[in-house]
VONULUM-95016 format. One record per residue (C-alpha): residue in three letters; x, y, z. Coordinates in steps of 0.5 Angstrom, whole numbers, padded with zeros to 4 digits, always signed. Example, Ala and Ser with C-alpha at 12.3 -4.5 7.8 and 13.67 -1.06 7.14 Angstrom:
BEGIN
ALA+0025-0009+0016
SER+0027-0002+0014
This chain:
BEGIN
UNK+0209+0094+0147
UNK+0214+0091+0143
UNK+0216+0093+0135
UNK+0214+0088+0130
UNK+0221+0089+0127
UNK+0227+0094+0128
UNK+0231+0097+0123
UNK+0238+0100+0123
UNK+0242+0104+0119
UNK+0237+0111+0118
UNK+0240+0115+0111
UNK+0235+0117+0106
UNK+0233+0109+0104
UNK+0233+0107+0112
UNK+0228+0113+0114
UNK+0224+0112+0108
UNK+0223+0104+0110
UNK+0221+0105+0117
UNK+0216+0110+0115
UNK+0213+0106+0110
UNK+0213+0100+0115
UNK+0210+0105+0121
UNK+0205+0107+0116
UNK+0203+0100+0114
UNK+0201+0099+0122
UNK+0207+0096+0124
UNK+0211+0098+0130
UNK+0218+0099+0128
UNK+0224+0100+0133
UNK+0230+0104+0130
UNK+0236+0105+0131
UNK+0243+0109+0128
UNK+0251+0110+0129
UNK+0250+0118+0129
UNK+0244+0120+0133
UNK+0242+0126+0130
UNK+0239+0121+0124
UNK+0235+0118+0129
UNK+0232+0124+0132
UNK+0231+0125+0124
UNK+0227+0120+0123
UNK+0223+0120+0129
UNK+0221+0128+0128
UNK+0218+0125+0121
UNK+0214+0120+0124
UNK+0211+0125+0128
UNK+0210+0130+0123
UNK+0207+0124+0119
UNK+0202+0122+0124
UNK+0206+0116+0126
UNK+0209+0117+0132
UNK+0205+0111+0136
UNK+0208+0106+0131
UNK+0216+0109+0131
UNK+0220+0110+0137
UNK+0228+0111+0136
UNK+0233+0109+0139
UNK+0241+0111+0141
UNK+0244+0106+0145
UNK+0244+0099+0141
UNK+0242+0094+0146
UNK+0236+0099+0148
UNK+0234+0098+0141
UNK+0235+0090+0140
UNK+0231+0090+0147
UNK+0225+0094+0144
UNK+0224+0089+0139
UNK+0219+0082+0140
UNK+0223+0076+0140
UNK+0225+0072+0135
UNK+0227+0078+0133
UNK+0227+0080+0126
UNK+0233+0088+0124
UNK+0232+0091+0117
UNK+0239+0094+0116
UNK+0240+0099+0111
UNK+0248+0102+0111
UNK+0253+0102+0106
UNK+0256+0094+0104
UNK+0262+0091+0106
UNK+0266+0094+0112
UNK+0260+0098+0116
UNK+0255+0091+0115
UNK+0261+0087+0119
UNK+0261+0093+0123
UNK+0253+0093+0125
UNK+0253+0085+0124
UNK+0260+0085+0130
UNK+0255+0090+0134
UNK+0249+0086+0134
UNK+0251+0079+0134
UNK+0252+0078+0142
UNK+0246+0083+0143
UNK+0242+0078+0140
UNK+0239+0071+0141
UNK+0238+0064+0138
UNK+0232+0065+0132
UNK+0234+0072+0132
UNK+0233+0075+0125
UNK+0238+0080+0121
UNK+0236+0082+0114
UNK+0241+0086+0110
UNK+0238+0091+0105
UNK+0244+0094+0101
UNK+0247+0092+0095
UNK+0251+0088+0098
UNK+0256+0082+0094
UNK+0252+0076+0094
UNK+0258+0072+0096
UNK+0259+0077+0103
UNK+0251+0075+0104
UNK+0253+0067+0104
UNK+0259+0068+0108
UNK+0256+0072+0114
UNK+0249+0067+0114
UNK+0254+0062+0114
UNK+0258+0066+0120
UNK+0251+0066+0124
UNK+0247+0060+0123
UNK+0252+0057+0127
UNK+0250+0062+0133
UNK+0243+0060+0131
UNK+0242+0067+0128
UNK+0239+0067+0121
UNK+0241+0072+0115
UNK+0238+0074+0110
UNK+0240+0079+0103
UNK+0234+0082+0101
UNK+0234+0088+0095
UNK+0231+0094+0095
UNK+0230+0098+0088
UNK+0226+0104+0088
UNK+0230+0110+0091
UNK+0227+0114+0096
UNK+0220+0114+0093
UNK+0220+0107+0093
UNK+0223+0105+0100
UNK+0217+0110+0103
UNK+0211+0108+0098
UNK+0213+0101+0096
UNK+0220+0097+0094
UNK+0221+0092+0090
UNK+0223+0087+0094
UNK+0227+0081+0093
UNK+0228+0077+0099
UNK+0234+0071+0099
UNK+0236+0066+0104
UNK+0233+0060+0109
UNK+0225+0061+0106
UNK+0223+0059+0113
UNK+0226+0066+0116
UNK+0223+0070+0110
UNK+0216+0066+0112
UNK+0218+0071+0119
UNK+0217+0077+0116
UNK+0213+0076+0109
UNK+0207+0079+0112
UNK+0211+0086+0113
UNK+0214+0085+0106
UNK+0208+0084+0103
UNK+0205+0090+0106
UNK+0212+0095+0104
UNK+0211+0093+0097
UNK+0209+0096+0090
UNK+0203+0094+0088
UNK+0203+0092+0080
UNK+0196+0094+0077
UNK+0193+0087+0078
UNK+0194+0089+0085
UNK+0200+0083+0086
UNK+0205+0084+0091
UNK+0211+0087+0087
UNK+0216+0082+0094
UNK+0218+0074+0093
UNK+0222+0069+0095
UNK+0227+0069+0091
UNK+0231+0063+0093
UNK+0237+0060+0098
UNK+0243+0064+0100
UNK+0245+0070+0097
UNK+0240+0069+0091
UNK+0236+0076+0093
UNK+0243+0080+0092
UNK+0244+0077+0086
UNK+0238+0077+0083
UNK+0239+0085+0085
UNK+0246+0086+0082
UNK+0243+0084+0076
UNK+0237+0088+0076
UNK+0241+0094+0077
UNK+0247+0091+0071
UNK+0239+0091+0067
UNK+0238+0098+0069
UNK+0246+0101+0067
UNK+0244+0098+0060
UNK+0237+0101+0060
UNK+0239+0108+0062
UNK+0244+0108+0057
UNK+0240+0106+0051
UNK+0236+0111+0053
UNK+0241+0115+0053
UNK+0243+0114+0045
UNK+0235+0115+0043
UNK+0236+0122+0045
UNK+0243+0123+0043
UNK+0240+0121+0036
UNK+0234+0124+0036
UNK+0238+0130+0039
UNK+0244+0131+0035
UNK+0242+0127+0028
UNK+0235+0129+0028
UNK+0236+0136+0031
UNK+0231+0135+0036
UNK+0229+0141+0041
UNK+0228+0139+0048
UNK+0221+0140+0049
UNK+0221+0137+0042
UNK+0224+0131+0046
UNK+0219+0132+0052
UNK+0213+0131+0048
UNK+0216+0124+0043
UNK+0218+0121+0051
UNK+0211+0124+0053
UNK+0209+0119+0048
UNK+0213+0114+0048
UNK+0211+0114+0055
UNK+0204+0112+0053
UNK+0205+0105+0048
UNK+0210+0100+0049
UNK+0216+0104+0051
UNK+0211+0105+0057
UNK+0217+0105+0063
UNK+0219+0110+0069
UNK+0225+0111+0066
UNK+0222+0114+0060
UNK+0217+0117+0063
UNK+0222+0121+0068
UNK+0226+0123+0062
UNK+0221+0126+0058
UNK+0221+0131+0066
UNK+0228+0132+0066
UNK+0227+0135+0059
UNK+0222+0140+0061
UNK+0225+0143+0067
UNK+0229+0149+0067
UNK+0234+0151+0070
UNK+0233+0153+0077
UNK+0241+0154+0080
UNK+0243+0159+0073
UNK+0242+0166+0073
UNK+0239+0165+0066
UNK+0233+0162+0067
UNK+0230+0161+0061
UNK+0236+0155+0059
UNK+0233+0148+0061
UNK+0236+0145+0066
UNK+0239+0138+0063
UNK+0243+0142+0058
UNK+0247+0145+0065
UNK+0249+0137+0068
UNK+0257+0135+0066
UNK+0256+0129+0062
UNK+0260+0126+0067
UNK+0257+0119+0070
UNK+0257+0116+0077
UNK+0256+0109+0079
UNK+0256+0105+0085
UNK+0259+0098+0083
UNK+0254+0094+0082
UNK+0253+0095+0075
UNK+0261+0093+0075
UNK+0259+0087+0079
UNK+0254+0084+0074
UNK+0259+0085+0068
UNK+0265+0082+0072
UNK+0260+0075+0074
UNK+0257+0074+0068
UNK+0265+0073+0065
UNK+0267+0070+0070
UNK+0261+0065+0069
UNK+0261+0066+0061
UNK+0256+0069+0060
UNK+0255+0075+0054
UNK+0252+0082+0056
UNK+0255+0085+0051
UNK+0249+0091+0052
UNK+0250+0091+0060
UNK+0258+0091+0058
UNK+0257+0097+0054
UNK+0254+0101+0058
UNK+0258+0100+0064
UNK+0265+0102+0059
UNK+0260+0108+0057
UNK+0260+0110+0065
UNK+0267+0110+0065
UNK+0269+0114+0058
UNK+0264+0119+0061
UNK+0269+0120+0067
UNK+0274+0122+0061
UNK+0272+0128+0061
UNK+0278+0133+0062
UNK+0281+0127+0057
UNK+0275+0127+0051
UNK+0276+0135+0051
UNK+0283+0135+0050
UNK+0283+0129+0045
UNK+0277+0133+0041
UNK+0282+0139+0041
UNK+0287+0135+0039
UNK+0283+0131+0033
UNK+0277+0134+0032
UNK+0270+0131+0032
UNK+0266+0129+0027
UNK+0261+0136+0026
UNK+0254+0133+0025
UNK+0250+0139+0025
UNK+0254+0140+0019
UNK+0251+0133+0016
UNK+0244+0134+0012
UNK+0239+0135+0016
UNK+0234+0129+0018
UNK+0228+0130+0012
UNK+0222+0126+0015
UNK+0222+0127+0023
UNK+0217+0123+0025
UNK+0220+0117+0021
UNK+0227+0118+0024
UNK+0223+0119+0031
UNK+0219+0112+0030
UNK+0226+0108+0027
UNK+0230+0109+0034
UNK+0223+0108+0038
UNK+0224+0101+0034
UNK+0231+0101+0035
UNK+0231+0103+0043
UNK+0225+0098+0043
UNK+0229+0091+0040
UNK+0235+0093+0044
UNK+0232+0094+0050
UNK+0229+0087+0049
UNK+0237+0085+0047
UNK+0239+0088+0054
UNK+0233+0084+0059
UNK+0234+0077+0055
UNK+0242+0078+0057
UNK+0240+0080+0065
UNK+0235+0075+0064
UNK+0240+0069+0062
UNK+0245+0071+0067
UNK+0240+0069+0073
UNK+0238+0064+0070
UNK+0245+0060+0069
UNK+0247+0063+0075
UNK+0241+0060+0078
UNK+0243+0053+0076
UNK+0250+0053+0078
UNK+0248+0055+0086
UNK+0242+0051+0086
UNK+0238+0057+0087
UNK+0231+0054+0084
UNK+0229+0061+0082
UNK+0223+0063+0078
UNK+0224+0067+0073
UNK+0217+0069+0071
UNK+0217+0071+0078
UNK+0223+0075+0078
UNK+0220+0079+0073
UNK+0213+0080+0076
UNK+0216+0083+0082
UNK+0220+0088+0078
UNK+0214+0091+0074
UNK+0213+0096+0080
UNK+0216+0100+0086
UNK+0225+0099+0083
UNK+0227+0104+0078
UNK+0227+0098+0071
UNK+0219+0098+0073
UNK+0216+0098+0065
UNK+0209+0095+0062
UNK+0215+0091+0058
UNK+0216+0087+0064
UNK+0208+0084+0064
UNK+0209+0081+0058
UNK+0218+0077+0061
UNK+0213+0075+0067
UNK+0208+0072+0062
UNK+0214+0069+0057
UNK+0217+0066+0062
UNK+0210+0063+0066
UNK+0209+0059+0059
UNK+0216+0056+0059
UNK+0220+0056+0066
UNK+0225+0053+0062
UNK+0225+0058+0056
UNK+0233+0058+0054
UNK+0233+0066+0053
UNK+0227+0071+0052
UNK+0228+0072+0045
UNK+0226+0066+0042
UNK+0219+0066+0045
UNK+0215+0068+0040
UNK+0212+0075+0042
UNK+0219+0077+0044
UNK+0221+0074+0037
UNK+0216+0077+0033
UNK+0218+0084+0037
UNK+0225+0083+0035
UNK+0223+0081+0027
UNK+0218+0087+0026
UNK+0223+0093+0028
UNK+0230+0089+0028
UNK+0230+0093+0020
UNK+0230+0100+0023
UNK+0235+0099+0028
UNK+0240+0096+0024
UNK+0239+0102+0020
UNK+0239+0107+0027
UNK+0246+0104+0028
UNK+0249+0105+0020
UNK+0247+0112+0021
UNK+0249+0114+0027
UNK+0256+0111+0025
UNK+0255+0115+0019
UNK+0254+0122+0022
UNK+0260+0120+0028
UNK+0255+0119+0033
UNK+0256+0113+0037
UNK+0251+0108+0040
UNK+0255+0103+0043
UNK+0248+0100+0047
UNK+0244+0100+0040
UNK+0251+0097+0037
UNK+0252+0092+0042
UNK+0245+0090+0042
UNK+0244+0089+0035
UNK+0251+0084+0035
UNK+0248+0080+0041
UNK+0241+0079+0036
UNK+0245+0077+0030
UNK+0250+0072+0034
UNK+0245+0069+0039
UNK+0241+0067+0032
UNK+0247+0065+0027
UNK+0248+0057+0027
UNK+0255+0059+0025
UNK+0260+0064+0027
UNK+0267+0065+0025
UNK+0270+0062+0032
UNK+0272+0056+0027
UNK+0277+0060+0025
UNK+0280+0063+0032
UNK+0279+0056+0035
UNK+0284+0054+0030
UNK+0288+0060+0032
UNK+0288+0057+0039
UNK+0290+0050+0036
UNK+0296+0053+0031
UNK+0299+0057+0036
UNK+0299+0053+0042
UNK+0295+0046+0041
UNK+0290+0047+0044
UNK+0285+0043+0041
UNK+0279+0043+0037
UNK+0274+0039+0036
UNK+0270+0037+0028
UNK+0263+0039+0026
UNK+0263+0033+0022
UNK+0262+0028+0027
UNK+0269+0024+0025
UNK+0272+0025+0032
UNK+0264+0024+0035
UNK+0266+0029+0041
UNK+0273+0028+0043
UNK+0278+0034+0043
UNK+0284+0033+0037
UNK+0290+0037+0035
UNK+0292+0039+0027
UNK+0300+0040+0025
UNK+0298+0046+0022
UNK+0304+0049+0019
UNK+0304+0042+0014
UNK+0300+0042+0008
């Protein structure tokens, strides 16, 4: 009998998909540029029990025939360059009604110029993010399908079924929208969550080093995080990565986080999402910041010279913290309000995207297939889904008023975190960052009057008055006369 579905491209994520696919009863053909990967899969299939709903493929036209027809193939290998490749490979093999989704973090762009490409063979193409990591591809992503929805129609029951499953038991997989919208919507996902690992990144940073916390003091304050409004996986697996030690040294009685060089990876996206929301005039000073603080951690050999050469602020000499529980409460606030700060900038960015491409998202929908399976899965999200189920059309998340009073109720604590970190030499470019968006987004007036007049002395290039005198029209001042 032929497979319900194929999926090509079988490192960690691709096995774990397939396996969850076979697992929910259906048949999966699957295939992979090196053969032994092949012979991975199927040898976990077998251990797994699922032998009769995995078969594995080595040649790529036996694997495109095994597949019922209109053919729908999952890819999951690595984005740009090795995408065109599988895409170049397939394409003659397939046929017309012929079904290609591409699962990786690919550029929303490549999504749009490759289904261009196909459709005028007759073969559909779809972007779909997949968040979770190897965990969530096995037992249930977070799905964010984009391109011709009656193509998503195709295969919505298999994604439905793959899926998390948020505690009201819906699906965490919608239909996002037309072209690359699935890509987008992902891109931003993973710019939201470079912001959210950063500010989490700070609360310790301060509780460590300002409030001279130990790390199984830290584990229990992220244990109990874990259980109110900070509810999150992110909390959830630093107050794990607290408590373990390390397994690799000869001192085993050492924990294992105090071990890890404070040297940070990144695989593009987070880049992505910032550069876009420039290129689209959109702030994400939060998102930008966590971005740079991935960079200077790659300084590494530069910071260790530069403390030699100017020293380092000493906050273990500073006046310990007196009152631990009210410094832990203040950044639980601080992290809280900023968190909001970083999601309403994600948040605003789909959205203004969303308008300029005629995608028609649903931002209510975004975050409710967010709120489990992908790495920014929190109980936070049940209340985005619920801001912007009221009002579709809500201008930014915080100005709705649960997430207005939140802001209100703990902005004090975080103005005050932000003072002392500054104060002790300990920086928190997130915390900062959010706390400036807060108190720009709701000031009517900034100084940009000054610098627009700047622009107007040094290079006429106008202004316009906010008295109404000129109605909207752009005028220029001779600046140097008195």
């Amino acid at each position: 009998m032929s497979a319900d579905i194929g999926l090509y491209g079988l490192a960690v994520m691709g096995q774990n998909l397939s396996l969850n696919i076979a697992d929910n009863g259906f048949k999966i053909s699957v295939c992979n540029r090196s053969p032994e990967k092949v012979d991975d899969c199927v040898n976990r299939a077998k251990k797994e029990g699922l032998a009769d709903k995995l078969t594995g493929y080595k040649n790529l036209k036996e694997f495109v025939q095994s597949i019922q027809k209109p053919r729908s193939i999952f890819l999951l290998v690595k984005a740009g360059a090795p995408v065109e490749a599988v895409i170049k490979n397939l394409t003659p093999l397939l046929e017309k009604g012929d079904l290609i989704i591409d699962g990786g973090n690919e550029w929303y762009e490549n999504t749009e110029r490759r289904a261009e490409i196909l459709a005028k063979v007759g073969i559909d193409y779809m972007g779909c993010g997949v968040s979770g990591g190897e965990d969530g591809a096995r037992y249930g992503p977070s799905l964010m399908p984009g391109g011709p929805e009656a193509a998503y129609k195709r295969v919505e029951n298999i994604l439905v079924a793959i899926s998390a499953k948020h505690k009201s038991g819906k699906e965490c997989v919608s239909y996002i929208g037309k072209g690359g919208s699935g890509n987008y919507v992902k891109m931003v996902h993973n710019g939201i969550e470079y912001g959210d690992m950063q500010l989490i990144a700070e609360a310790y940073d301060l509780l460590k080093n300002i409030g001279g916390l130990t790390n199984d003091e830290l584990a229990k304050v992220f244990d109990d995080w874990n259980k109110g409004d900070l509810q999150s996986f992110l909390i959830e697996i630093s107050a794990n990565i607290f408590k373990k030690m390390d397994d690799l040294g000869d001192d085993k009685t050492v924990f294992l986080v105090d071990k890890v060089l404070d040297k940070t990876g990144n695989k593009g996206t987070g880049k992505w999402t910032v550069k876009d929301a420039m290129d689209m005039g959109v702030t994400v000073p939060t998102l930008a910041a966590a971005l740079q603080c991935r960079y200077m951690a790659c300084l590494k050999d530069e910071r260790v010279g530069a403390e030699k050469v100017m020293g380092a602020p000493d906050v273990g000499e500073q006046e310990p913290i007196e009152d631990k529980a009210k410094f832990i409460k203040m950044v639980q606030n601080a992290l809280y309000a900023s968190k909001i700060a970083a999601y309403a900038q994600g948040m605003s960015l789909i959205q203004k995207k969303g308008q300029k491409e005629d995608w028609n998202l649903n931002l209510g929908r975004i975050a409710a297939t967010w709120r489990g399976g992908c790495i920014i899965r929190a109980v936070f999200l049940d209340k985005i889904t619920e801001a912007y189920d009221a009002d579709p059309g809500l201008a930014n998340l915080m100005i709705d008023p649960t997430f207005c009073k939140s802001v209100k109720d703990r902005e004090a604590d975080l103005r005050a975190c932000v003072a002392e970190a500054a104060m002790k030499g300990v920086p928190t470019p997130g915390f900062s960052a959010s706390l400036a968006y807060i108190d720009s987004y709701r000031r009517a007036r900034l100084p940009a009057n000054l610098t627009q007049a700047h622009r107007d002395y040094f290079g006429a290039h106008t202004y316009q008055r906010n008295d109404g005198k000129t109605g909207a029209d752009f005028v220029h001042s001779e600046w140097q006369k008195a």
